[in-house]
ZAMARGU-4260 file (C-alpha; in steps of 0.2 Angstrom, whole numbers, plus 5000, padded with zeros to 4 digits):
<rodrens>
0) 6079/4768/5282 | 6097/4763/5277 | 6096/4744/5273 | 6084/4730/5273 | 6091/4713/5274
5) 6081/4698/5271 | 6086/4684/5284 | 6081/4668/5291 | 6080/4673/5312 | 6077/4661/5326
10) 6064/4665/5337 | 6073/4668/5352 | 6084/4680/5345 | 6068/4691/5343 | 6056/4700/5358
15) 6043/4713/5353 | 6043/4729/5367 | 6025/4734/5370 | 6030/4751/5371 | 6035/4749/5353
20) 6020/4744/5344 | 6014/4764/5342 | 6000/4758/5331 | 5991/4753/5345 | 5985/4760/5361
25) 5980/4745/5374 | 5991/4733/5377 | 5979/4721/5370 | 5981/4714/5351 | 5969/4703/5350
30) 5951/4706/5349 | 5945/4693/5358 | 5948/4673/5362 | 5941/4669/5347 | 5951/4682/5335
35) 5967/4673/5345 | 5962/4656/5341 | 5958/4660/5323 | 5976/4668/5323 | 5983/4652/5330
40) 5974/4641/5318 | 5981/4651/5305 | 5999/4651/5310 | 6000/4635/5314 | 6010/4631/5299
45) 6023/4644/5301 | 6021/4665/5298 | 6024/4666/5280 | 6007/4662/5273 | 5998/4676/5284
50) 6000/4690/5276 | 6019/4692/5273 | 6035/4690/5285 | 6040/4702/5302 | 6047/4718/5300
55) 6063/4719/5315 | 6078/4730/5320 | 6094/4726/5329 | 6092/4730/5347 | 6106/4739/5357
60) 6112/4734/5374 | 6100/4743/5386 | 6087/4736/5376 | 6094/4720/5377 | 6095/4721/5394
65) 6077/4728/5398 | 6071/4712/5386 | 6078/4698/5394 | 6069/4706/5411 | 6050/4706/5401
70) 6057/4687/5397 | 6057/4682/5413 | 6041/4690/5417 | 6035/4680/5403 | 6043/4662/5410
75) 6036/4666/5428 | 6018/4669/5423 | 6020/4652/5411 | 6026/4643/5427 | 6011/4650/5437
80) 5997/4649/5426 | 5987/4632/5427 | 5977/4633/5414 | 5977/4622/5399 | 5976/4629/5381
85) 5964/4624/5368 | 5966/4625/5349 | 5960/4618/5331 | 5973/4614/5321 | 5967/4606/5305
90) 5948/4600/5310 | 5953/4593/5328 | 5954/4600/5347 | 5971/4600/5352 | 5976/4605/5369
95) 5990/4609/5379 | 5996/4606/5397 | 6001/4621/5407 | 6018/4611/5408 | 6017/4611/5390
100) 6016/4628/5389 | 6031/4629/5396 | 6041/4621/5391 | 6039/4626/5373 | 6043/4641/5378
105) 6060/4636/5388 | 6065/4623/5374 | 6066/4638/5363 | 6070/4654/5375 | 6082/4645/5386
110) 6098/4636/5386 | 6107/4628/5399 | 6097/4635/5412 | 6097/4654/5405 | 6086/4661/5395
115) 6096/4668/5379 | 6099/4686/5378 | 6088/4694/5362 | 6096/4702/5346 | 6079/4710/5336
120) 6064/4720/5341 | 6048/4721/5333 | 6043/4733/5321 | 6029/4725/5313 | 6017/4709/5314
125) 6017/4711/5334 | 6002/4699/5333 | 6011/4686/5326 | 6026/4686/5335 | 6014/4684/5351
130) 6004/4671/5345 | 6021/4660/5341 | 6018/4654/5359 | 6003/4647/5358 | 6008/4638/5342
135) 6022/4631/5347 | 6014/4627/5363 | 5998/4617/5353 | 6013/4609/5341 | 6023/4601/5356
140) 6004/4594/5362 | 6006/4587/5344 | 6022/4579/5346 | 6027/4591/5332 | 6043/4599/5329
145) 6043/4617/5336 | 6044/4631/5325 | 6062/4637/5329 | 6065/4650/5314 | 6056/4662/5302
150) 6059/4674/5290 | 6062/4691/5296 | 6066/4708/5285 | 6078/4715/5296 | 6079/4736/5296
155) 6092/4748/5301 | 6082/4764/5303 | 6090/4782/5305 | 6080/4787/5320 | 6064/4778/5331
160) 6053/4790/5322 | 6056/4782/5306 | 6054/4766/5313 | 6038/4769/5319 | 6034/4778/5305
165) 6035/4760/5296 | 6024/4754/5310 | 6009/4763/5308 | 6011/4760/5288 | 6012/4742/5288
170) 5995/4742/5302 | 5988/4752/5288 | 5990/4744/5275 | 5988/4724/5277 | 5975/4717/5278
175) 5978/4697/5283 | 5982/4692/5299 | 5978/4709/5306 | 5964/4717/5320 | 5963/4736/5311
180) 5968/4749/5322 | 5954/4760/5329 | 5951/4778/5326 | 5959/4779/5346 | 5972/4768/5340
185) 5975/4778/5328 | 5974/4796/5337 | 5986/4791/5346 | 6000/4784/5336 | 5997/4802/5328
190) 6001/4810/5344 | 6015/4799/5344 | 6023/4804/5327 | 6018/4822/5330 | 6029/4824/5344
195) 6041/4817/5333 | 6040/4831/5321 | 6030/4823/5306 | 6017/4833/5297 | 6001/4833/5289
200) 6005/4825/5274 | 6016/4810/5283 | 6001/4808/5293 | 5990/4806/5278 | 6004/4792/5271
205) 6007/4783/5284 | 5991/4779/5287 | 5985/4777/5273 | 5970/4790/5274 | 5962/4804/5265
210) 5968/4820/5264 | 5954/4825/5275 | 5957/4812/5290 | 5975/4816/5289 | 5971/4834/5292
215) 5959/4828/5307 | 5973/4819/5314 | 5988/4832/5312 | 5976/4847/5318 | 5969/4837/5332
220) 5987/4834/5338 | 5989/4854/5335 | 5976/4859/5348 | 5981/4848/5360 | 6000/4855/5359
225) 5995/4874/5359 | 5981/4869/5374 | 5994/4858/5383 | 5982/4861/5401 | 5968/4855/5392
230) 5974/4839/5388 | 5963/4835/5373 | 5971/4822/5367 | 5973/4811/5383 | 5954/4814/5387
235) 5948/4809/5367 | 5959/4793/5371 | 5950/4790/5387 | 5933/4794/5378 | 5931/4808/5391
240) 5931/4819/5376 | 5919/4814/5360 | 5930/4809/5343 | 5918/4818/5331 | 5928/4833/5330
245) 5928/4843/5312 | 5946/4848/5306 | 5941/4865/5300 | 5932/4869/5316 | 5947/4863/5326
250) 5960/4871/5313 | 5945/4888/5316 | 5951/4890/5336 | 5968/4893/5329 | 5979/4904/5318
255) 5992/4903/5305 | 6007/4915/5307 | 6023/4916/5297 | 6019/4896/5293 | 6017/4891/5311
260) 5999/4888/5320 | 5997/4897/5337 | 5982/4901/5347 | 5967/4909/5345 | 5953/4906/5354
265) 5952/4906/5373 | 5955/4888/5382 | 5937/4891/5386 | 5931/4894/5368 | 5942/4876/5365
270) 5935/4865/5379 | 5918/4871/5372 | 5920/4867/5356 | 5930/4848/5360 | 5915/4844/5375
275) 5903/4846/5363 | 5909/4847/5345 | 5890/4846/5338 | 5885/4860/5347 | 5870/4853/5356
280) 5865/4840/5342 | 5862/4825/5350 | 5871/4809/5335 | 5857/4795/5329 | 5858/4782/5342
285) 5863/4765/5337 | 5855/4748/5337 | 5858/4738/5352 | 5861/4722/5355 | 5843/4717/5358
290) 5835/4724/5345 | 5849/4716/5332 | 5847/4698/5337 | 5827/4701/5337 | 5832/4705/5317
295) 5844/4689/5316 | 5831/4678/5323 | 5814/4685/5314 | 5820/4693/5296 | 5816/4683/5282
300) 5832/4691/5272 | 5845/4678/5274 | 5859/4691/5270 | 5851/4702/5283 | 5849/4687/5298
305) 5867/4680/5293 | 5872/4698/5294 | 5865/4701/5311 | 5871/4685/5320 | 5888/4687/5313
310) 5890/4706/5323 | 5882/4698/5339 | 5894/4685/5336 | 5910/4696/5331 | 5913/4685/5318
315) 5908/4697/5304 | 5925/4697/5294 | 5925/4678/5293 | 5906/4678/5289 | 5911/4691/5274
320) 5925/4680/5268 | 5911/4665/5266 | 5905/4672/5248 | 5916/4669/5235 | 5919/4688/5224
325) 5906/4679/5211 | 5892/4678/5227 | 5896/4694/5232 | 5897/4702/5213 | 5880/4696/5211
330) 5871/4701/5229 | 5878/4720/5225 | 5872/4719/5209 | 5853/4714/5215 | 5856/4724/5233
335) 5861/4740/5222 | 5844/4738/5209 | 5833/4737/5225 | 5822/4753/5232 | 5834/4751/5250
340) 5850/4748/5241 | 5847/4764/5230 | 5842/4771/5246 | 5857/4767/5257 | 5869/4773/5240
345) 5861/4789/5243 | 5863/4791/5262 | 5880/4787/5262 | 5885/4799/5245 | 5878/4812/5256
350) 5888/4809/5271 | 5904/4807/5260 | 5900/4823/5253 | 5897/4832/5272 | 5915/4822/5278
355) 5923/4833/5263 | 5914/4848/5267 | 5918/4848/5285 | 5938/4844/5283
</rodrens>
């Protein structure tokens, strides 16, 4: 990176590309409704108190170009939709009016008639910059003044690989405001800097991982480019292929020559191993559903009902964020003295120490 400035940007001087946004693979950022609505509620007041300000870089003309045509999609499917947008904003139900909607979007994007032509991409805090609709859209409801402007770290990067190296960093790192990345989401942002030359150890930095995760991610990314026909990677993304792979059996199927990987076993030997990487060992099955609110309802632990309606509900992370540190210092302590938290230490010491065997 050359320079970092630190700027105050209107909003319609910035558009966030999809395609830009390699952290993550689906076009999708937000979990669900109620992850969007909680992200709305929490922006409401401007994007500074959620977990730092946006990450963006100077777009050039093509780019320009391409994002004044996504704007226009945008203004099309604002004009087309009818359906009103509901929010909380400090206790109460706010709604806004498809026309609404609108024109929040058009009092900011647009000027005598046109919509006005971008200067930034994204190259962080996509969800933020998405949500900013709906914000402003709830705000206008509220006869409140649009949010025009924020603070914005403006990069100038030497290459897009660097810049999306920053991507996947920040993604890994922060931890408000934020839906973590998957291990899909992650497998494929790996791909991404792969094919842009990275290695194992900028793997391991950028997202923040073990050394033995990073080496699952770069060796994974090895196969798949030595056993191009196989397509490994595109069928793991798909879930065609099954994740658990181990990075020294994967990094076994090939050879190190002169400093350069190259292959080994037959394309055979590697769809075996990839289709079946426990080789005929079927994993523990999980709980379902069923069985988990049959826990919420019935148990007589109210850490372990709360728990179990909280993951039905997928409102676990606000359900941890409940207990002050305090509560939750003291609930370890008592959980850790007890036969099932000594129990469960043990069970998950042992896995650790099988993750660092098998990478």
């Amino acid at each position: 990176m050359t320079s970092s400035k630190n700027l105050i940007v209107p909003i319609c001087f910035i558009h966030a590309f999809r395609k830009d946004n390699v952290a993550r693979l689906a076009a999708v950022i937000y979990k669900d409704l109620r992850d969007k609505a909680t992200l709305t509620t929490e922006c409401y007041n401007g994007l500074v108190e959620v977990g730092g300000i946006m990450g963006l870089y100077l777009l050039d003309k093509e780019q320009v170009e391409e994002a004044v045509v996504e704007m226009q999609s945008t203004r099309n499917q604002l004009k087309a939709n009818h359906e009103p947008l509901a929010g909380t904003i400090e206790g109460k139900k706010v709604v806004a009016t498809p026309g609404e909607q609108l024109r929040a979007w058009e009092d900011i994007y647009m000027a005598e008639g046109k919509i006005l032509k971008p200067k930034y991409g994204v190259v962080y805090h996509f969800r933020r910059e998405g949500i900013l609709k709906d914000v402003n859209a709830l705000r206008l409801a509220l006869n409140v003044e649009l949010i025009t402007e924020i603070p914005a770290l403006v990069h100038e990067y030497e290459s897009a690989s660097e810049r999306h190296a920053a991507c996947i960093r920040e993604n890994a790192i922060k931890q408000i405001g934020m839906w973590a990345p998957t291990q899909v989401d992650n497998l494929n942002a790996s791909r991404t800097r792969f094919n842009e030359g990275a290695r194992e150890s900028d793997l391991q930095k950028e997202f923040g991982v073990g050394r033995g995760i990073g080496q699952k991610l770069y060796i994974v990314c090895m196969a798949d480019h030595l056993y191009t026909d196989l397509k490994l990677v595109d069928r793991m993304l798909k879930g065609d292929l099954p994740m658990n792979v181990a990075a020294q059996k994967v990094r076994d199927l090939l050879v190190k020559k002169n400093g350069e990987y190259a292959c080994k076993a037959t394309k055979g030997e590697v769809e075996t191993y990839f289709s079946n990487p426990n080789g005929g060992k079927t994993e523990p099955k999980q709980t379902d559903k069923k069985t988990i609110k049959s826990i919420a309802a019935q148990s007589n632990n109210a850490i372990v009902a709360g728990t179990c309606a909280a993951i039905i509900d997928n409102r676990l992370v606000d359900f941890n964020k409940g207990f002050s540190t305090e509560e939750i210092d003291k609930l370890n302590a008592i959980f850790e003295a007890s036969a099932p938290g000594k129990a469960a230490r043990a069970k998950i010491n042992a896995e650790l120490a099988k993750t660092s065997e098998k990478a």
